[in-house]
N, C-alpha and C positions, 0 to 999 in steps of 0.2 A: 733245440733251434737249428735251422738247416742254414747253410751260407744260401745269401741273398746275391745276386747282382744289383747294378743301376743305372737307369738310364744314362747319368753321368761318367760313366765309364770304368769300371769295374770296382769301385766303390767299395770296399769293405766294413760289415756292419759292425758296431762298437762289441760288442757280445764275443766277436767272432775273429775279434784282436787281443782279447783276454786268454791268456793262462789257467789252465783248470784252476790252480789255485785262489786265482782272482775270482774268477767266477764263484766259489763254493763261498770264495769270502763276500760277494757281495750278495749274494743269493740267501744266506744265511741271515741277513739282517732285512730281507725283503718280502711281503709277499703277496703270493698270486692271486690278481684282479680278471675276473672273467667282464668284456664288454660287449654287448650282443651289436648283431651287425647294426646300424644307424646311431648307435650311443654315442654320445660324446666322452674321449676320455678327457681332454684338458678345454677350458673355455676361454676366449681371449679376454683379455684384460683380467683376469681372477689372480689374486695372489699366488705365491706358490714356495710350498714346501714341499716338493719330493720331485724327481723325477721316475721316469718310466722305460723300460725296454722292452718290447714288442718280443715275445713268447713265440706267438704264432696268430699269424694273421697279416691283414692289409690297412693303413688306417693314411686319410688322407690330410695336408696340413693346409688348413685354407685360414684366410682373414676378412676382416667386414670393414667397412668405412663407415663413417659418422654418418654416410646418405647412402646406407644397405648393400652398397656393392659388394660382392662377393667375389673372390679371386684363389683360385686353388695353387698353392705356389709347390707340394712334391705328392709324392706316395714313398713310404716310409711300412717296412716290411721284417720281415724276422729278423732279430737280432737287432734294429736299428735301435739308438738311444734318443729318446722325446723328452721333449721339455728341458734340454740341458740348456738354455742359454737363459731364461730365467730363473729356471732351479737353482743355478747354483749363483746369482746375485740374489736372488731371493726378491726379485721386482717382480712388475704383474705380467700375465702371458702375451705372449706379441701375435699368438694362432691361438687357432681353436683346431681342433684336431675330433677327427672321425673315423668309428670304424666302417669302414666300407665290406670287412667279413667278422665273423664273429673272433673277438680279437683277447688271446690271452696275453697280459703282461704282469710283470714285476714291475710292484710300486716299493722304491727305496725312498727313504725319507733322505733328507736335505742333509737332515741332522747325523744323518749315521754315511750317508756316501762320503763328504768333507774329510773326515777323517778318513775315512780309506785311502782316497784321493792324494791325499795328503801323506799316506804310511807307505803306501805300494805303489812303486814307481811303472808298475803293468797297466792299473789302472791310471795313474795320470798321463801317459803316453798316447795310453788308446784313447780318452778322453779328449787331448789336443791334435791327434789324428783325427777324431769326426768334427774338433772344432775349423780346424783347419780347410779337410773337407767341404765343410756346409760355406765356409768365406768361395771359395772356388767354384762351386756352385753357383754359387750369387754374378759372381764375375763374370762365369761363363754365362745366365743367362739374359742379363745385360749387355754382354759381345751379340749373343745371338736375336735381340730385338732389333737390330738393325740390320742381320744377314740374310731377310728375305727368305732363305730355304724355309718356308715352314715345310713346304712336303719332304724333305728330310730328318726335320725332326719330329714329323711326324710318325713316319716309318718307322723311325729308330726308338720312339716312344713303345707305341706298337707291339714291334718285337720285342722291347724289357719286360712289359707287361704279358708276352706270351711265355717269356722265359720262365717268369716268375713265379704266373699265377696260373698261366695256361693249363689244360687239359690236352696232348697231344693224341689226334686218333690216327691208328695205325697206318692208315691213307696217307698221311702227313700233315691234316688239318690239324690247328691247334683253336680251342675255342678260350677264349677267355670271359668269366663270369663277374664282372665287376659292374657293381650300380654306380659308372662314370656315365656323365651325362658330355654332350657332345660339348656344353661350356666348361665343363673337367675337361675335356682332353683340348680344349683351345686354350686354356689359362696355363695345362703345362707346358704347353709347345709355342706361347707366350704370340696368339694372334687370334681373329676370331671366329667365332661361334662359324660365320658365313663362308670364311676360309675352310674352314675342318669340315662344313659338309659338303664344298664343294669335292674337296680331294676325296672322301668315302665317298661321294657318288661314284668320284671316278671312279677306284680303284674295285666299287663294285661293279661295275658297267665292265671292268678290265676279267672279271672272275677272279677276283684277287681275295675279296673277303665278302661275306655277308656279316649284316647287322640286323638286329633286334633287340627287345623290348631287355636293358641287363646285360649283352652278351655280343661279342663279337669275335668270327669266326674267322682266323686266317685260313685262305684256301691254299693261294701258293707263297707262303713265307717267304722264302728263297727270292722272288720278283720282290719285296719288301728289303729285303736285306741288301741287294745291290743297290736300289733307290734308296735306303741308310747312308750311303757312303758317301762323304761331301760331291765324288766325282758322279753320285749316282744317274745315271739315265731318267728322262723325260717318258712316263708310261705310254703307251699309244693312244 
């Protein structure tokens, strides 16, 4: 597993705050689930015994309401740890979770993580580091439904996902291959559908990025990354 960034600011994935030791010992009682890209690996509301760690791949966390809405709340990438907040009460799931690339992980049981958790003080650390994490997350994106920038967080969206999942060409383009549909990237930049294709018109109209059908191509990143920055500039 490769270290991840995150949108959230440099975010470290649980996998990748463990100790070889930790890791061999949780790996050892674990094993590896291949999910192809659009499978579901976890379903909301379903009980649950085990959680999961993202191998390799990209997998998105969304939820449904009793009258179908649908709201994508992160993306969740190598080395990140899923389903730990009911895995380990052992209630039913609060997302449903998707792979958006074809996605390997390790499936630990409930039964066999607890006791590690419990024995190895690498693992319970790293475990309240991403719990800790994901409360912070929440916070922040609660601060930011009221701050108006979506076009900075959209940029800065953007740019994680070029970091991440990007294919950079030697020009400086970066394309990124994700089947995010444009209510993905307004449910994570927490504004809507009519907002998010305003600013992609812009920003294609500026020669900043193109889009199509799965994929979107930064042209000049760098214009992206200054509009990132709370202070960022107004595109022309």
């Amino acid at each position: 597993m490769r270290p991840a960034g995150s949108a959230s600011g440099g975010r470290v994935p649980f996998w990748h705050l463990l100790d070889a030791p930790a890791r061999a010992e949780l790996a050892a009682v674990a094993r590896r689930v291949h999910y192809p890209a659009g499978d579901s690996l976890l379903q909301q509301h379903e009980l649950s015994d085990h959680l999961l760690v993202v191998e390799r791949g990209c997998v998105k966390v969304l939820v449904e309401s009793g009258a179908g809405y649908r709201a994508i709340l992160a993306i969740r990438g190598d080395g990140d740890l899923l389903g730990e907040q009911a895995g380990l009460d052992g209630g039913s799931r609060s997302a449903t979770l998707h792979a958006l690339t074809d996605v390997i992980a390790l499936h630990i049981p409930l039964s066999r993580f607890g006791p590690i958790k419990r024995d190895n003080p690498v693992v319970a650390q790293a475990l309240q580091q991403v719990l800790s994490g994901r409360l912070r997350e929440a916070d922040q994106q609660r601060a930011a439904t009221g701050s108006g920038v979506v076009r900075t967080r959209l940029a800065a969206l953007l740019l994680e996902l070029a970091e991440r999942y990007g294919d950079s060409a030697p020009t400086g383009e970066v394309k990124i291959s994700l089947p995010l549909s444009q209510d993905d990237l307004a449910g994570l930049v927490l504004s809507s559908r009519r907002t998010v294709n305003r600013l992609l018109e812009e920003w294609r109209d500026a020669g900043w990025l193109r889009t199509g059908r799965r994929v979107i191509e930064l042209n000049r990143p760098e214009e992206l990354a200054e509009l990132a920055r709370p202070e960022g500039r107004i595109p022309p």
